[in-house]
N, C-alpha and C positions, 0 to 999 in steps of 0.2 A: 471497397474490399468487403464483398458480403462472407462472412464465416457462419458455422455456428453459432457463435456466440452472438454476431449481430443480429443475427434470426431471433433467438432466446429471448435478447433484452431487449430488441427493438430499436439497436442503435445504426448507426452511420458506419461506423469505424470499430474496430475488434482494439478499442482503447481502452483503458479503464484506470481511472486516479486512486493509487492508495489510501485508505482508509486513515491517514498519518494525524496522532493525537494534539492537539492545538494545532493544524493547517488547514487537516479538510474540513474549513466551513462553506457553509454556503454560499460562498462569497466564489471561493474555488470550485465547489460540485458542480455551482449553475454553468460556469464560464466553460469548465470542460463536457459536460453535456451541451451547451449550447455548439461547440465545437468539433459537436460529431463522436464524439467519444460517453462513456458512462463516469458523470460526475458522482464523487461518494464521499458523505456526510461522516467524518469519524463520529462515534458516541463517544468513546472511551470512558472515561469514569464519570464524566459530565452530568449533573441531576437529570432524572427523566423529561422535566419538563422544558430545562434550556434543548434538550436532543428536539422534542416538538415544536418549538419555537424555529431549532435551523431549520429544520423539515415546512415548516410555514412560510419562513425567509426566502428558500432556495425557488418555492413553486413560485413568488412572486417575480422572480430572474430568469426562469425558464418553464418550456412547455414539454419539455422534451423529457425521455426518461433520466432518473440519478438513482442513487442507493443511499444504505445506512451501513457502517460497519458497527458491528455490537460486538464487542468484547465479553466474551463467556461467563469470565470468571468476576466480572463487574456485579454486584452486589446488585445493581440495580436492572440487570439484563433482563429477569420476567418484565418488567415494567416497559423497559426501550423496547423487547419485542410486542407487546400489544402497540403502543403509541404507532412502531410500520406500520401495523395494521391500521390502527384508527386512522391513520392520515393517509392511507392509500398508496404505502411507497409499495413499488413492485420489485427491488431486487437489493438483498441484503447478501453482505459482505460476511465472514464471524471468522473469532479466532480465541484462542485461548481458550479452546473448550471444546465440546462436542452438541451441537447443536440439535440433538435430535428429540427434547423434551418440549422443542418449540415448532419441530417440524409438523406438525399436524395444524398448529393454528397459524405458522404460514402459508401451507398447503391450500387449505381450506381460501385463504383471499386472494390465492393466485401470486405470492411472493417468491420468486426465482430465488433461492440459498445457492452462496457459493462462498464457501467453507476455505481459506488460504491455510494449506498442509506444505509439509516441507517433509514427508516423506512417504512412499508408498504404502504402508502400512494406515496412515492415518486416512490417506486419498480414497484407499478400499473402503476405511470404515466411513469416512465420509457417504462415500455412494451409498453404503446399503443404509446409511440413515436417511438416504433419501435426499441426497444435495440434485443441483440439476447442471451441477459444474463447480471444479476444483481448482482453484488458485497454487497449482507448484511453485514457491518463492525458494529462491537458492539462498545462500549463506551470501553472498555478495552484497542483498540489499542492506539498507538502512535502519534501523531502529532492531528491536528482537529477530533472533535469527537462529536459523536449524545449522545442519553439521555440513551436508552436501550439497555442493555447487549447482549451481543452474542447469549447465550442460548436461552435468550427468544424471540430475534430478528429474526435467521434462519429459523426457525421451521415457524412462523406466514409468516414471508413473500413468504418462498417454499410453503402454502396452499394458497397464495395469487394470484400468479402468475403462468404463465404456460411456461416462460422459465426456463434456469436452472438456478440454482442458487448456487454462491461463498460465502461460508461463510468466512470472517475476523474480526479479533479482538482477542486477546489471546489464538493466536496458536501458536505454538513455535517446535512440535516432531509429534513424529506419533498416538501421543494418540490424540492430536488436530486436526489430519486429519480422525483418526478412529472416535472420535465423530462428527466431521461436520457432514461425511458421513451419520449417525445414526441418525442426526436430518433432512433430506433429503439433503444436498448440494451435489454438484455433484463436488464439488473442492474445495479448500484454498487458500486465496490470504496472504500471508506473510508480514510484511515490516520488525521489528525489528528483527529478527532475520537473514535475511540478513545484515541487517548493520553489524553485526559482522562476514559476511563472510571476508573471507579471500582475495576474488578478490574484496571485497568496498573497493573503495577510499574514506576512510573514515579516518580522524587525527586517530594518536593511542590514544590521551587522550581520545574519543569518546569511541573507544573501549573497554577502558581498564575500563571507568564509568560503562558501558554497565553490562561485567562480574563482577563489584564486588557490584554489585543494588542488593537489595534484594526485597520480595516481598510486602514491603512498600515502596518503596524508588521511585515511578511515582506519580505526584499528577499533579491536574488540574486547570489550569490557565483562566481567561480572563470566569468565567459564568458571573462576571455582564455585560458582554458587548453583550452575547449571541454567542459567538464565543469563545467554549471552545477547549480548544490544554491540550493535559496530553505530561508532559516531566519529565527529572527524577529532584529529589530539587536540587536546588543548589541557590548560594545566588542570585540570578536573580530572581528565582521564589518566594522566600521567600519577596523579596521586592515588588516585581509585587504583592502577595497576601497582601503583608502591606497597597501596595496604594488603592490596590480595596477595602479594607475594611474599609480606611478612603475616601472614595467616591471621587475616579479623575476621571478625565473623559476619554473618548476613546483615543483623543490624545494624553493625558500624557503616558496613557499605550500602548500605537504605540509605541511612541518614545523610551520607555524603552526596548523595543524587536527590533527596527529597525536593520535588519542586523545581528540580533544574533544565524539565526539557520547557517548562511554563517560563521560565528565566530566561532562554536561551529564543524562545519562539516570540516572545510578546515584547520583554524587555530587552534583547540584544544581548543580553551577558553570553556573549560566545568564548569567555576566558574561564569561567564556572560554572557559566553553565553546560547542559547536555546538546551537543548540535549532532542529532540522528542522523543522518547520511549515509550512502553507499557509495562502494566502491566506483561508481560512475564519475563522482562527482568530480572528476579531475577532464570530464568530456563537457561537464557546463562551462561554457563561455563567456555567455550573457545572457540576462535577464530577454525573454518573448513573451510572448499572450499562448494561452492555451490554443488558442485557434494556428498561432505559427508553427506552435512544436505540434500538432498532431498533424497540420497539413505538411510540412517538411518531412515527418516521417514516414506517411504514407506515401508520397510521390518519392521518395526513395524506395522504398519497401517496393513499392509496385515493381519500379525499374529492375532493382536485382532479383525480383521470382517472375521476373520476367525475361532475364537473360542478360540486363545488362552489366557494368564493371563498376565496383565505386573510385568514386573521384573525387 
């Protein structure tokens, strides 16, 4: 499936694994670039130097390209964006911010930015800071989330912009990659549906929440604060939505999430702690290797932008 974007990064497959905060390690990045798709190293708040260590990890698992996602607003982001550099990653991921006070020292080493916006406003200013492609993520997906759905988000921002454009947010198979395509994206950026690959280090209680969610079972936290996250319920969220709606304030509901998606990824506590997920997650079945879920989806994907019917 050669697109744009497989031109861009240099990949196999118009794939790309979310950035997602305690999953994408290098454990995950290698497995999905080895897979034909663009594996990606979350930084999130992580010290500069554990981010250079996965980045050291990941190249001894694979030959093939992967990325960094750098979170903006990370205290430590001047620092994780030189380490890409030093270490020669060529395509970073970013969010929670505006990346363009680093777009000259990525420029300069040949590092592909691709800025995940969630709405056309931010996609425009993406471009003129000079991204070389836009991650549109709908409100569907998992972990932090914008106002406007997938559908109606890809479409507006591929007529808005003249790089290419990722569509994310409740993709999950190769029907989700057959319609990106169809609404113009030139690729799919994943997260939940990795997490239940086989190579995330990811708790098995995580997992096992994962497969047996249906397609009610993700709901959305934290809008009166303006900073909304969809994870799946469990008694965390059920009380987080009791305090919001007897009016706490921001630090009460910090304090109730502090450290719970690290509880919920490493330890299991899927009962208090945070399990980030999207609306797909009622299509995960069972645990595959990166290598199954991207080749399943593209020999679907082929079939239907190729005329055939799913079955």
């Amino acid at each position: 499936m050669k697109t744009k974007i497989t031109e861009l990064l240099g990949i196999e497959y118009p794939i790309i694994q979310g950035g997602m905060a305690w999953v994408a390690e290098h454990r995950l990045a290698a497995a999905v670039s080895n897979a034909g798709g663009l594996g990606i190293i979350g930084a999130a708040s992580a010290p500069p130097e554990i981010v250079r260590e996965e980045i050291k990890k990941c190249k001894e698992l694979t030959d093939k390209p992967f990325g960094v996602n750098v979170m903006l607003l990370n205290p430590n982001a001047e620092e994780v964006a030189k380490i890409v550099v030093e270490e020669g990653v060529k395509v970073v991921t970013t969010g929670a911010g505006n990346p363009a006070k680093f777009m000259e020292l990525w420029s300069k080493a040949g590092v592909k930015v691709i800025p995940v916006v969630a709405s056309v406003a931010m996609a425009k200013m993406m471009q003129r800071a000079g991204a070389d492609a836009v991650v549109a993520e709908g409100m569907e997906s998992g972990g932090h989330i914008g106002s406007i759905t997938t559908m109606a988000l890809v479409p507006q921002v591929v007529d808005a912009v003249n790089i290419p454009v990722i569509a994310a947010g409740g993709i999950a198979d190769g029907r989700g990659l057959a319609a990106a395509m169809m609404l113009g994206a030139e690729g799919v950026q994943m997260g939940t549906r990795f997490v239940a690959a086989a190579e995330a280090v990811v708790h098995d209680n995580y997992k096992a929440k994962l497969i047996k969610a249906t397609d009610i079972d993700s709901e959305v936290t934290g809008l009166s604060t303006g900073h909304p996250v969809r994870s799946l319920r469990n008694h965390m969220t059920r009380e987080y939505l009791r305090l919001e709606k007897e009016g706490a304030d921001f630090m009460e509901l910090e304090q109730l999430t502090l450290g719970s998606l690290k509880n919920a990824v490493v330890d299991g506590d899927v009962v208090d702690g945070t399990v980030m997920a999207g609306q797909i997650s009622g299509m995960i079945k069972e645990v595959k290797t990166c290598s199954e879920i991207i080749q399943e989806m593209v020999t679907k994907a082929k079939s239907l932008l190729s005329g055939g019917r799913f079955s």
